[in-house]
N, C-alpha and C positions, 0 to 999 in steps of 0.2 A: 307196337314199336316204341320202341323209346326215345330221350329227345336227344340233339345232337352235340357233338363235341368237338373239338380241334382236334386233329389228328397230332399237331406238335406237342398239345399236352399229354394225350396216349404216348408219345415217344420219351416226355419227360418223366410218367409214371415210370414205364418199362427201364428206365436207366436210373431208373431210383434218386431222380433230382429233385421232387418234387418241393413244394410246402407243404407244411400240414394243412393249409383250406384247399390246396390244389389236392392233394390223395382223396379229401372228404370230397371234391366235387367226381372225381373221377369215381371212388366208390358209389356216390351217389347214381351219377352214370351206368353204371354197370350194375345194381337194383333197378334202373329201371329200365332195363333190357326183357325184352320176353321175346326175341328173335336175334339171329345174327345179322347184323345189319350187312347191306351190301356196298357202301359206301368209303370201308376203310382204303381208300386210293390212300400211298403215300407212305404203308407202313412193309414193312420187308413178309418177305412170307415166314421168317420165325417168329417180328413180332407181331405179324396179324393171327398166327399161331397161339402165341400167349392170350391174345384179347380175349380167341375165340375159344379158349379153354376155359378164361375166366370168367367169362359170360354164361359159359351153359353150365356152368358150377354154381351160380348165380341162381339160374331157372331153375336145376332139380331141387337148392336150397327154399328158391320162395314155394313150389308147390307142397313140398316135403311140408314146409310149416301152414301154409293153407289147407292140406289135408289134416293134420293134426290136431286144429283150429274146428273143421266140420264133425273129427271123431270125437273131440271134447264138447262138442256144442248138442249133440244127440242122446238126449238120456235113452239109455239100451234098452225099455219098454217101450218107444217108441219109433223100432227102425221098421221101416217097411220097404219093400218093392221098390219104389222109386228110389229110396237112401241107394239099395245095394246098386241098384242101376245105374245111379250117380259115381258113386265109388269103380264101378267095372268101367265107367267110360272116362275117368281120371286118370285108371291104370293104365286104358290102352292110347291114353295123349302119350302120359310118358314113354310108356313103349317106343312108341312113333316116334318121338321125339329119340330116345337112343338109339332106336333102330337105321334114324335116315343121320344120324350124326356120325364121322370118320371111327374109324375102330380102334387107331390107334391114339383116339384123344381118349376115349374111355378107361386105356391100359392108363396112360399118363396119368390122369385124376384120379382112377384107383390107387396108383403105388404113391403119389404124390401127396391125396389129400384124406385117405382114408383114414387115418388115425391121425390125423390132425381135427377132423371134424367129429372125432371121440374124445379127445379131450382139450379140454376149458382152461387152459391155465391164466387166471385171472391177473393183472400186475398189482405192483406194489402200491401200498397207500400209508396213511399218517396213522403209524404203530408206532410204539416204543414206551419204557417202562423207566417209571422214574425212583429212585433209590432214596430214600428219605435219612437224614442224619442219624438218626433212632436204626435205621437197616430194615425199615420198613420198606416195601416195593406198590407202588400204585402203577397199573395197567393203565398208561392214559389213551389205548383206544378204547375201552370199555367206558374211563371216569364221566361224570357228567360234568355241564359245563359250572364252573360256579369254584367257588374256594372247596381246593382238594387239603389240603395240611396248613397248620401256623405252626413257623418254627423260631423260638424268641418274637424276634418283632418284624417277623416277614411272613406275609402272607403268601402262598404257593395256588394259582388260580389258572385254571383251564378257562380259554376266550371263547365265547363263542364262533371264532374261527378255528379253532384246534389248536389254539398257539397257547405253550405255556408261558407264565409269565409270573412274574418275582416281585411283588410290591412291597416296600418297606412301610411299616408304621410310624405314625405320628411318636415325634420324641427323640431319644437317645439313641443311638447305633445298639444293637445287641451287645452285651455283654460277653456272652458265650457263642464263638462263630462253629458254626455246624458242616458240615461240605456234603453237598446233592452229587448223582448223576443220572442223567440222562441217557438212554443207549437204546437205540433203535437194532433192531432185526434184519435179517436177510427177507426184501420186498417191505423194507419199512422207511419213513423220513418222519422230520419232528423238524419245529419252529419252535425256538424258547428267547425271553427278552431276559436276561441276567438282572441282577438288582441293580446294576450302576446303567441299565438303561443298551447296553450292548445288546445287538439281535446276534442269533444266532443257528443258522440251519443246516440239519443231520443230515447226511446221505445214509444211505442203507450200510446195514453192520456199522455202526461207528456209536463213540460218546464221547461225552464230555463233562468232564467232573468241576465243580467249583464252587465258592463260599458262598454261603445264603448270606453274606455282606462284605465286602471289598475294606477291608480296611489296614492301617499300615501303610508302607511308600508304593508298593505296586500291587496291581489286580494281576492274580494267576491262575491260568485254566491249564487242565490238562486233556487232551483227545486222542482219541483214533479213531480210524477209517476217514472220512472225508468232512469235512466242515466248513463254512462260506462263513465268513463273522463280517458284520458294521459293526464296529466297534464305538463306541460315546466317546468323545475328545472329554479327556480332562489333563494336563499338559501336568499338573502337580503328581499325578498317580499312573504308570506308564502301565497298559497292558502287557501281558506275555501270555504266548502259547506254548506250550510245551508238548512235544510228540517223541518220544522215544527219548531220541540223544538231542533233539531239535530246539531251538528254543526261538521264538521269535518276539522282535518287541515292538510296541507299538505305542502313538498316542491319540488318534484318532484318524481309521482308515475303512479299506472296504478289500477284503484279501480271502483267498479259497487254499486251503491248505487240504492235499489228498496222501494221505500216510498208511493206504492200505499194504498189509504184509506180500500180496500176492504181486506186486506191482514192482517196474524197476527204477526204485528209490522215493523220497517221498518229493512232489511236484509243491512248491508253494506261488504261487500268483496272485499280482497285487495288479488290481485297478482302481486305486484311490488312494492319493495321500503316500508314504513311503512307510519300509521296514526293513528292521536290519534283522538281520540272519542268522544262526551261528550253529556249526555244528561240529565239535570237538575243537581242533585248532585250525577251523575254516570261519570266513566271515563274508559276510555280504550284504550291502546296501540294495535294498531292489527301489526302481520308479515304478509309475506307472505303464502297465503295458507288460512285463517283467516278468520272465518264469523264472524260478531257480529250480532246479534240481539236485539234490543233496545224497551223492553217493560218496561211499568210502572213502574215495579218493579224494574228494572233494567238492567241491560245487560248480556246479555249470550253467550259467545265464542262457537264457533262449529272448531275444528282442524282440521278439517278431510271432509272440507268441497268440492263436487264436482263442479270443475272450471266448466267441460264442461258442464255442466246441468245449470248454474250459466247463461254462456256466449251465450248459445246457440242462443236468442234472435238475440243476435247482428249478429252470424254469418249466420243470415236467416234460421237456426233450430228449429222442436220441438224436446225436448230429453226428452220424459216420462221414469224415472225409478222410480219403483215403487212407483208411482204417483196415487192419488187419486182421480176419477170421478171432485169434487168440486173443486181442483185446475186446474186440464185440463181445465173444464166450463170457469174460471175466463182468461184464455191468448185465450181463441177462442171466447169470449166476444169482449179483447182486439183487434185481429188480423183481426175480418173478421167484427164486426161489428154487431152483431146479440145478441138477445136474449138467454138466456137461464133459462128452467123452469126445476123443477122437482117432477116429479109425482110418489109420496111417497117420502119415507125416502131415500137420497142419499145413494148408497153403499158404501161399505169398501174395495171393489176390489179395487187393486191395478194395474195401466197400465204399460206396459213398449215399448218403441219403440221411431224409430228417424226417421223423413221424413220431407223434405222440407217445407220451410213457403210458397214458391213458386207455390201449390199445391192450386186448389179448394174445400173447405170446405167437397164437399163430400169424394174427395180422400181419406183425413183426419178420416172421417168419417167412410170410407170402412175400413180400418185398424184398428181403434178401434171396430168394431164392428167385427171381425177376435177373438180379442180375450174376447166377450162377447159382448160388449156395445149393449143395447137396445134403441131404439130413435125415434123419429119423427120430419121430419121437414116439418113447415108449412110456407112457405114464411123465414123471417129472423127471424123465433121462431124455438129454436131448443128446444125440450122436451126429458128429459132423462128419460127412464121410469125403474125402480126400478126392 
């Protein structure tokens, strides 16, 4: 038997409220189950229904791999009598064990979890390729850590954290300025430090193009897909971002600019310092705190906007709050790399929940489907069904 738990946090898993150390203790939990406990007092009989599906999903998974463990451990010259006799009274625990379990939970976990526990779809990690001035390309998941390219008088060097980073040489500014980019993948992000010392971090599908030296009256990048910048204060030489029609400017701040095509308009968000906005003949001062969204029509401030759902991305978070089926679709496109269909009209259910981007696709999966989600996955088609 395994050890025990609060019953209110069982309640907070199944409504998908958790933390990420609260999911890891509850998973924890439920590894270390090898019986259905009889103590669940306090949970409804759908969700002591859910517990008790997710537990004995649990047991055929751990003996499944301790069987697997005993056939790889037997070199095949030496199986004898006792091996197979071991293995026949293996089979008939499990039997037993599915035979005195309800019938209708077995239907559930076969249509629910059968083809999820065939396939692996692993998440996103630090991919992306970097465009060299010459139009050379270096793969910097592959690169090793150490000086990747010199271009004039800048050194281009992978850290050993995975971060690239732009060092200038002793002397003279370059003569000849060059322009990099950077551009991560669908299931990819990158960290890169610019030559004037500016951090700057990729979300998946996005880049950002700019001078292997800042010189002149303003420093200017260009991007898509999603981008978080600290920018270096230098009040002489004013940053800009440029995305599409967008132009943003800055002199030393901390701002998340998302300019994906699939999205309704581009969201810029500032938590440090100020930036002014411009898009066509629209303009806008944002503070901190500050959304702007930048449609056709014009711009529209959001005050009240939330950082942590904003930032989550970067900090290797999903944070569904009261999130919509079609927006989730669109960052698990991003994150794992996979399709997604939908059969009928998407719902108006709203999700709420936070779990690791560090998580395989089904974990993800299991959690929304906790509180409703319907789904099929076939290979890297995921179908949401209505």
């Amino acid at each position: 038997m395994g050890r025990s738990i609060a019953v209110s946090l069982l309640k907070k898993y199944l409504s998908a409220d958790c933390t990420v150390a609260e999911v890891k203790e509850v998973d924890q939990w439920f590894d270390s189950m090898d019986a259905i406990p009889e103590d669940l007092v306090g949970l409804s009989d759908e969700q002591r229904k859910l517990v008790e599906d997710k537990i004995f999903e649990r047991i055929l998974l751990n003996i499944q791999a301790k069987e697997q463990q005993n056939i790889i451990a037997i070199p095949k010259k030496s199986i004898r009598i006792s091996t197979l006799l071991w293995a026949a009274a293996s089979l008939i625990l499990v039997l037993g064990a599915v035979m005195i379990w309800r019938y209708n939970a077995q239907l559930n976990l076969q249509n629910k979890n059968a083809k999820l526990q065939s396939v692996h779809i692993k998440p996103g990690g630090n991919r992306a390729v970097l465009t060299l001035g010459d139009g050379s390309a270096v793969v910097l998941t592959e690169a090793k850590i150490g000086a990747l390219a010199d271009q004039q008088n800048v050194s281009v060097v992978k850290t050993a954290e995975g971060e690239l980073s732009y060092k200038m040489h002793k002397g003279s500014a370059s003569a000849k300025i060059t322009y990099n980019k950077i551009a991560t993948p669908l299931g990819g992000k990158y960290s890169v430090v610019l030559p004037d010392g500016t951090k700057a971090w990729l979300n998946a599908k996005s880049s950002l193009r700019f001078p292997t030296a800042f010189t002149g009256a303003e420093r200017v990048v260009q991007m898509t897909g999603e981008v978080y910048f600290e920018v270096a204060k230098n009040p002489n030489q004013p940053f800009k971002v440029q995305s599409g029609g967008t132009e943003i400017k800055v002199l030393g701040t901390h701002f998340n600019v998302m300019a994906y095509g699939d999205e309704a308009g581009q969201k810029t968000t500032l938590l440090e310092g100020s930036i002014h906005l411009s898009s066509g003949k629209f303009s806008q001062l944002l503070k901190p705190g500050q959304q702007a969204l930048v449609e056709p029509a014009g711009i529209k401030v959001n005050n009240n906007c939330d950082l942590e759902t904003v930032m989550a991305w970067k900090n290797d978070l999903f944070i569904f709050k009261d999130m919509e089926i079609k927006e989730i679709a669109r960052q698990l496109v991003r994150w794992y790399d996979i399709q997604v269909v939908f059969k009928g009209t998407p719902s108006k259910i709203s999700y709420t929940g936070t779990i690791s981007k560090d998580v395989e696709l089904s974990e993800l999966l299991s959690m929304l489907q906790f509180t409703g989600l319907k789904y099929e996955l076939n290979g890297h088609q995921l179908t949401i069904i209505d």
